[in-house]
N, C-alpha and C positions, 0 to 999 in steps of 0.2 A: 457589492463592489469586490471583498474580497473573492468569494468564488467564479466572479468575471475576471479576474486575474490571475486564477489558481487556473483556471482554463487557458487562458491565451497565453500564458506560461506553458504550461503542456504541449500546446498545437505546436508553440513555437522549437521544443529540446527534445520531443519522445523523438518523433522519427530521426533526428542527427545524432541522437544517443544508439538509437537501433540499428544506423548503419553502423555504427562503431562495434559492433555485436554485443551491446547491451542494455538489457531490460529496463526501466524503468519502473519499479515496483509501484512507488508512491513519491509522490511532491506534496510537502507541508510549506504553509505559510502563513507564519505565527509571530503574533509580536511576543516576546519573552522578556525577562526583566532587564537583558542586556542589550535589546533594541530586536528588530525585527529580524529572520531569522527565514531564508528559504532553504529547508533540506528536502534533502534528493536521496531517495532511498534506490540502489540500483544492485545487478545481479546477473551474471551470464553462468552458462554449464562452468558446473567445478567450484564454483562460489568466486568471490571476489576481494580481491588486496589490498594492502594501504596503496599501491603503486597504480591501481583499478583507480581508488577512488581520485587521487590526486589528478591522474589522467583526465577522468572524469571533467573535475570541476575547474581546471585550466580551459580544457574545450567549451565547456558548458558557459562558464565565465566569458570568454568571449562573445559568444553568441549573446548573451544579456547584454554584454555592451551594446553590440551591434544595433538589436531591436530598440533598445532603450524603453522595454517597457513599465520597470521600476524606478517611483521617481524620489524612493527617498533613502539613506543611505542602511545597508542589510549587511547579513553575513549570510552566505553562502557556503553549507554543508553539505558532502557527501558519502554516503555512508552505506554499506549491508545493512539487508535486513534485518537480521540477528536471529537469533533460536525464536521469536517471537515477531515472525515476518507478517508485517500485514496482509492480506488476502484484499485485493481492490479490482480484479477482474476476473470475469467469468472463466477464462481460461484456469485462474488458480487454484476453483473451486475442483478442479477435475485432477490437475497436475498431484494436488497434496491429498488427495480421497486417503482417507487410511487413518489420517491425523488426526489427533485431538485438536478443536480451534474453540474460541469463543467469541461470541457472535456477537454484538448490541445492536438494538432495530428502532428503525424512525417512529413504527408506531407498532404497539403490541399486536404481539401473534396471542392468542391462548392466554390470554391478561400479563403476561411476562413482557419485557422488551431483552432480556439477558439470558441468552442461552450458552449452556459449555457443551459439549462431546465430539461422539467420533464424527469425522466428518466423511458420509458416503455417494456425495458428488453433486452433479447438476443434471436437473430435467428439466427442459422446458423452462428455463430462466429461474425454480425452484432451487432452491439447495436444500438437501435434504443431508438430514444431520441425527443421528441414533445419540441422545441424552444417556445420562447415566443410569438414569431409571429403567430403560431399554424400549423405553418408546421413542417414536419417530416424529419429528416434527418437519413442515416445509416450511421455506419461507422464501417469500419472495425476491430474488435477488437485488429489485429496486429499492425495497425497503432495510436493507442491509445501510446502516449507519457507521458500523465498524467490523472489521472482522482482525482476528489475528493466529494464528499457529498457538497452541496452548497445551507442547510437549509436558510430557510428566517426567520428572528428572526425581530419580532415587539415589542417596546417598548409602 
């Protein structure tokens, strides 16, 4: 139920966010302890403002009305990715090559489901990713459960 709704929520706001010229990274929709909770993680060249997101979710907000496809009462958040962007489409895998990301998988690769390193792209629906060990692992990208950017920050 919930992932039949996380869908026809998407079909229904990526493409009128995409004419607005911006990305749609990720949609979560989570009950939290302050009631249900749909965030819109979003992102154009240059990165994105508190003035972005408000935009955003003014537009986006109508459109929900409109459809009426949520029938019980939410908040609606919208937000950047942050230094820790999730990676949720093929295209990401390729844009952010270079990166360190960390990866969690539906079912293990190599008896592991968790993998960290650099990330060196996509072939063939593969992602392939150089561990810290300095070997190479692929994984499928259907089997990708989460991924996220996983900058190393030095103080």
């Amino acid at each position: 139920m919930q992932e039949d709704l996380k869908e026809r929520l998407l079909e229904a706001i990526e493409g009128p966010i995409a004419q607005k010229k911006y990305e749609l990274v990720s949609l979560e929709w989570k009950k939290e302890s302050r009631g249900w909770v749909l965030r819109l993680y979003i992102d154009k060249p240059g990165g994105v403002t508190i003035e972005d997101c408000v935009k955003v979710s003014e537009f986006v907000g109508r459109i929900l009305d409109d459809i009426d496809l949520i029938h019980r009462p939410y908040l609606l958040e919208v937000s950047s990715p942050g230094i820790e962007r999730p990676l949720t489409k093929k295209e990401h895998f390729e844009r952010f090559k270079g990166e360190r990301v960390q990866i969690s998988l539906k079912e293990p690769v190599e008896g592991r489901k968790n993998f960290k390193g650099l990330l060196l792209g996509l072939r063939e629906d593969k992602v392939l990713l150089e561990l810290d060990s300095g070997e190479w692992v692929e994984i499928e990208f259907s089997n990708i459960k989460r991924a996220n950017l996983k900058p190393e920050i030095s103080f």
